[in-house]
C-alpha positions in Angstrom: -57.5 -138.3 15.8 -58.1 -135.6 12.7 -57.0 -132.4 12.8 -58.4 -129.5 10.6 -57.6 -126.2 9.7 -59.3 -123.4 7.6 -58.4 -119.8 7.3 -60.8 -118.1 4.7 -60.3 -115.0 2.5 -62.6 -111.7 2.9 -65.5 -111.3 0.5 -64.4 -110.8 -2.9 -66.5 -108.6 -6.1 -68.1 -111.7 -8.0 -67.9 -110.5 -11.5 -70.8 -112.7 -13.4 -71.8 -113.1 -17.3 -75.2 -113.7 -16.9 -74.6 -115.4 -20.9 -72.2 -117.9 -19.6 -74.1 -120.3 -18.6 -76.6 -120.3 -21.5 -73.1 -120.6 -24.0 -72.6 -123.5 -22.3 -75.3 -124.9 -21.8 -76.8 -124.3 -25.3 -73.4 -126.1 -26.7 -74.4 -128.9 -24.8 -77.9 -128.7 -26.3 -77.0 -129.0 -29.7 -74.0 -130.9 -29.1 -76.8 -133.9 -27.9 -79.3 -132.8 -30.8 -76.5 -133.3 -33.4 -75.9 -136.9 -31.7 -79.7 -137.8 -32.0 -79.9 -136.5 -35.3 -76.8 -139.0 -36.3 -79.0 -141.9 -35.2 -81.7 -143.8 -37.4 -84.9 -143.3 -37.4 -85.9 -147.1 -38.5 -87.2 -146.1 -41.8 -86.1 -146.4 -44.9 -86.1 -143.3 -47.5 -90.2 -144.2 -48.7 -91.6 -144.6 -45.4 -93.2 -141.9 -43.4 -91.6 -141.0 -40.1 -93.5 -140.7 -37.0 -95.9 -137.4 -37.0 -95.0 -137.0 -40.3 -96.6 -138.0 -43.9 -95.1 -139.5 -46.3 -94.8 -136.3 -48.6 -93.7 -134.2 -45.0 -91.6 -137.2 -44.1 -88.9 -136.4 -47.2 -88.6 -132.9 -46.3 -88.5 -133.4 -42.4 -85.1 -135.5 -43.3 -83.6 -132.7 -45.8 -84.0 -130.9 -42.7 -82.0 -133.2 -40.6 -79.5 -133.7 -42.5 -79.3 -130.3 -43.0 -78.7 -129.8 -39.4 -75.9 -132.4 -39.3 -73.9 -130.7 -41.4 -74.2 -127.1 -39.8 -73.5 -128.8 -36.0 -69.9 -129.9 -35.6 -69.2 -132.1 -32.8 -65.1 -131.1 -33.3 -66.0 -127.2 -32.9 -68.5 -127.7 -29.9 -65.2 -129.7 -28.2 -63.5 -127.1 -28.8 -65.1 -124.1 -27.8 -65.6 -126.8 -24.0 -61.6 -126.4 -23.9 -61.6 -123.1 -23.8 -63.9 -123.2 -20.8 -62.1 -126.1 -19.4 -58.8 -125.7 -20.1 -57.2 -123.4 -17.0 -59.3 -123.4 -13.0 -61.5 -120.7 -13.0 -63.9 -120.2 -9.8 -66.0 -117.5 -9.1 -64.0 -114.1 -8.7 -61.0 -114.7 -10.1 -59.2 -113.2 -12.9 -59.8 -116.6 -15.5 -63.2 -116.2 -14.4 -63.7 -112.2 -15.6 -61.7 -113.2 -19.1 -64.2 -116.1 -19.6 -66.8 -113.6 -19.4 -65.2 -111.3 -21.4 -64.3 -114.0 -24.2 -68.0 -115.0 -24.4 -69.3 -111.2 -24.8 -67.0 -110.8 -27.6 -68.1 -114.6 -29.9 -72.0 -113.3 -29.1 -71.4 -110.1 -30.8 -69.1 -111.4 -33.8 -72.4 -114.0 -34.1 -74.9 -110.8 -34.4 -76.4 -110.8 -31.4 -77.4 -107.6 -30.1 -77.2 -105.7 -26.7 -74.9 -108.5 -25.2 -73.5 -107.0 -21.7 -71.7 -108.4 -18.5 -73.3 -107.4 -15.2 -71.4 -106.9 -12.1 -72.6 -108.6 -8.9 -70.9 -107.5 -5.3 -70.9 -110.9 -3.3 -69.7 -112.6 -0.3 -67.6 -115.1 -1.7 -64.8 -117.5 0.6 -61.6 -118.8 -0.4 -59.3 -119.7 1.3 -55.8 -119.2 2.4 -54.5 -122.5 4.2 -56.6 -125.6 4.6 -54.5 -128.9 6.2 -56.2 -132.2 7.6 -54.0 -134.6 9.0 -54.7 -138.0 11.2 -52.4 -137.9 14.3 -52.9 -140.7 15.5 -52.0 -143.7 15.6 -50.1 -142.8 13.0 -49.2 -139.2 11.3 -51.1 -138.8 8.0 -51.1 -135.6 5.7 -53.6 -135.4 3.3 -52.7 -134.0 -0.3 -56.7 -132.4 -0.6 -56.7 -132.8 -4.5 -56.7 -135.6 -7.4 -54.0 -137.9 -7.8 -52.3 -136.8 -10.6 -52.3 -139.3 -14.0 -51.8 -139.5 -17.3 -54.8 -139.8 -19.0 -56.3 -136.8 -17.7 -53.7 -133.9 -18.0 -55.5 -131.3 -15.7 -54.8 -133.7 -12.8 -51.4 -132.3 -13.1 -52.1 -128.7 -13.1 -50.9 -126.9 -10.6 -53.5 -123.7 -10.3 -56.0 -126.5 -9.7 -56.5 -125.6 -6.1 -57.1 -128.4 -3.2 -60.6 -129.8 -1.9 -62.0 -127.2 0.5 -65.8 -126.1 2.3 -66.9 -123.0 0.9 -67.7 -120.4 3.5 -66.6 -122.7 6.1 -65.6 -121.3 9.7 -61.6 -120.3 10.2 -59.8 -122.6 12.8 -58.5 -125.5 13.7 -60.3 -128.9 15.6 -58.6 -132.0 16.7 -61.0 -134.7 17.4 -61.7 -138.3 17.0 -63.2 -139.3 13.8 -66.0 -140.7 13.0 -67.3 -142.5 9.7 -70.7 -141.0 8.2 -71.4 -142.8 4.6 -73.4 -139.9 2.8 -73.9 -138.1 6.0 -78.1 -138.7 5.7 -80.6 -139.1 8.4 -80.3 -143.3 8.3 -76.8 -143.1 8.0 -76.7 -141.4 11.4 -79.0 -144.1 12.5 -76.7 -146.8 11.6 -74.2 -145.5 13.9 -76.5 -144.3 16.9 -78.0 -148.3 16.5 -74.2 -149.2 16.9 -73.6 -147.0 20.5 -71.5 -144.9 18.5 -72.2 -140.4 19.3 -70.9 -138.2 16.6 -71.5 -135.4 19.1 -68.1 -133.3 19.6 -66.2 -136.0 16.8 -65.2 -134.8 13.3 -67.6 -136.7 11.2 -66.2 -137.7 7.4 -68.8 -137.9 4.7 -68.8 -139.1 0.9 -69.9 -136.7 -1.4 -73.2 -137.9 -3.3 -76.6 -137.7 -3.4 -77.9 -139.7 -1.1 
């Protein structure tokens, strides 16, 4: 038997930074060009390069190595910590200072008419979430990561549990049932078997498929 419980918060104001996502993701853009860059291209200094002359071939690797030395792996892992370093989902408080933080590195790099929109959502979190096995025996699970060594955000504690966004409120008890991946011929596999998922909890892996 499994027993579940939800109890979710009211909708909250999602403040976004429409920017956000393109700091990030443009960090991760050059952090992989500066990588490629660092790799050979399997000719030597008096060869041409591929789409290139000879003559364009010289200046096409002044460029690059050029490039190298403006892209710094060390400040692109650092500017990720900031990002990284504390839980901050949609809505909260770390989330709105993220936004702000990024506003205020555009503008210090020139760029112009840089601006943080505000977007009224519906947005769940939630209050209490359990899930225990009752029988045959009693089992409490913990809902987050294991804590360890190696990876020192396993140990903080504003890193909230595993929970279903905008899941339901309440509480089932039910026998449990085993789904894989939860797709269509997973489902299969266990009608082929006699077993019916119908009024059960069914537990899924999360991946794709």
């Amino acid at each position: 038997m499994k027993k579940t419980r939800l109890n979710s918060s009211s909708a909250r104001r999602l403040v976004c930074n429409v920017a956000g996502f393109a700091l990030v993701t443009t960090g991760l853009a050059l952090g992989l060009a500066a990588a490629a860059l660092q790799q050979a291209d399997g000719t030597t200094e008096d060869q041409a390069m591929s789409g290139f002359s000879r003559a364009d071939s010289g200046k096409e690797r002044a460029v690059e190595k050029r490039l190298r030395q403006l892209i710094s792996t060390e400040e692109i892992e650092k500017f990720h910590r900031i990002f990284t370093a504390e839980p901050h989902p949609a809505g909260s408080a770390r989330n709105n200072e993220l936004a702000k933080y990024i506003a205020e590195e555009w503008q210090k790099q020139g760029l112009e008419d840089v601006a943080i929109h505000e977007y009224d959502v519906l947005h769940s979190s939630p209050r209490e979430v359990t899930l225990e096995m009752v029988s045959p025996v009693p089992y409490r699970a913990s809902l987050r990561e294991e804590a360890y060594d190696v990876d020192p955000d396993t140990k903080n504690p504003r890193v909230s549990g595993a929970y279903l966004g905008y899941s339901a409120s309440g509480e089932v008890t039910a026998p449990l049932v085993y789904a894989h991946s939860g797709n269509p011929e997973d489902y299969e596999v266990l009608r082929r078997h006699g077993i019916n998922v119908r009024g059960k909890i069914v537990l899924v892996r999360y991946s794709n498929p």
